[in-house]
C-alpha positions in Angstrom: 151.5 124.6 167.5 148.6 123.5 165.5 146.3 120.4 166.8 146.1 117.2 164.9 143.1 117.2 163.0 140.8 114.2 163.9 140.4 112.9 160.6 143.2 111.4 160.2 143.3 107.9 160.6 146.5 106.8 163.2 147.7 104.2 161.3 147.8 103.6 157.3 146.0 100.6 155.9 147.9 97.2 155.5 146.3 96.9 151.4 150.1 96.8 150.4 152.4 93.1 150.8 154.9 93.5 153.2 157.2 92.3 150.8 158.1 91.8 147.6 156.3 89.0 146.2 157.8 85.2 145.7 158.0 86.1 142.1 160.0 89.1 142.1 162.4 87.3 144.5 162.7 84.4 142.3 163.4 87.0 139.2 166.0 88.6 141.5 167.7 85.8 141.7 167.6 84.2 138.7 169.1 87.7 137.4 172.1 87.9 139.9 172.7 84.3 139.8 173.6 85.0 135.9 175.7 88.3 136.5 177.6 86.0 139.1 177.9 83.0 136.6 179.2 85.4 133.8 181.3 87.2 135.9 182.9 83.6 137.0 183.3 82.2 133.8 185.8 85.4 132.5 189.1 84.5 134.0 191.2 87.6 134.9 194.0 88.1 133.1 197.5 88.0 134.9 199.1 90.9 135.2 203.1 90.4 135.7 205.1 93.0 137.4 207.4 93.2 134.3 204.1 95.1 132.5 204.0 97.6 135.1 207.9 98.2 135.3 208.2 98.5 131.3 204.6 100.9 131.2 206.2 103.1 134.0 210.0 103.5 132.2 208.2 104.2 128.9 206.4 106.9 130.9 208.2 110.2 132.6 206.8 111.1 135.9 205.0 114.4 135.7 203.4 116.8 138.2 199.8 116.5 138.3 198.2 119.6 137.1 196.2 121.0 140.3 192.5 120.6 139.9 190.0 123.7 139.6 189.2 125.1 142.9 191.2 122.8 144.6 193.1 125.6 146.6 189.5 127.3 147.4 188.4 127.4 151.4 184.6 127.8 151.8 183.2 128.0 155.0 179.8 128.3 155.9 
């Protein structure tokens, strides 16, 4: 085992905020608070179960094709 070299300080010098500053904060949130408000103002569309009948009679159920390598074993 090798000894610490001297040298080195113990700790590293506080020179950096411990934080981001009050402006970044405020630009954080002024950029989520408009994702929010836009995702709010588009109102989901209503899906009826009638859709999901009529999409699933249109469509015959098929096997899924296996993926590749999805019968592989690896062990370590």
């Amino acid at each position: 085992m090798s000894a610490i070299r001297p040298d080195i300080p113990q700790s590293l010098p506080a020179t950096t905020p411990a934080g981001p500053s009050a402006q970044a904060k405020a630009a954080q949130a002024a950029f989520f608070r408009a994702a929010l408000n836009e995702v709010q103002a588009t109102a989901p569309r209503p899906q009826s179960a009638q859709t999901a009948q009529t999409a699933a009679a249109i469509e015959p159920e098929q096997p899924r094709l296996p993926r590749p390598g999805q019968l592989l074993d690896i062990r370590v």
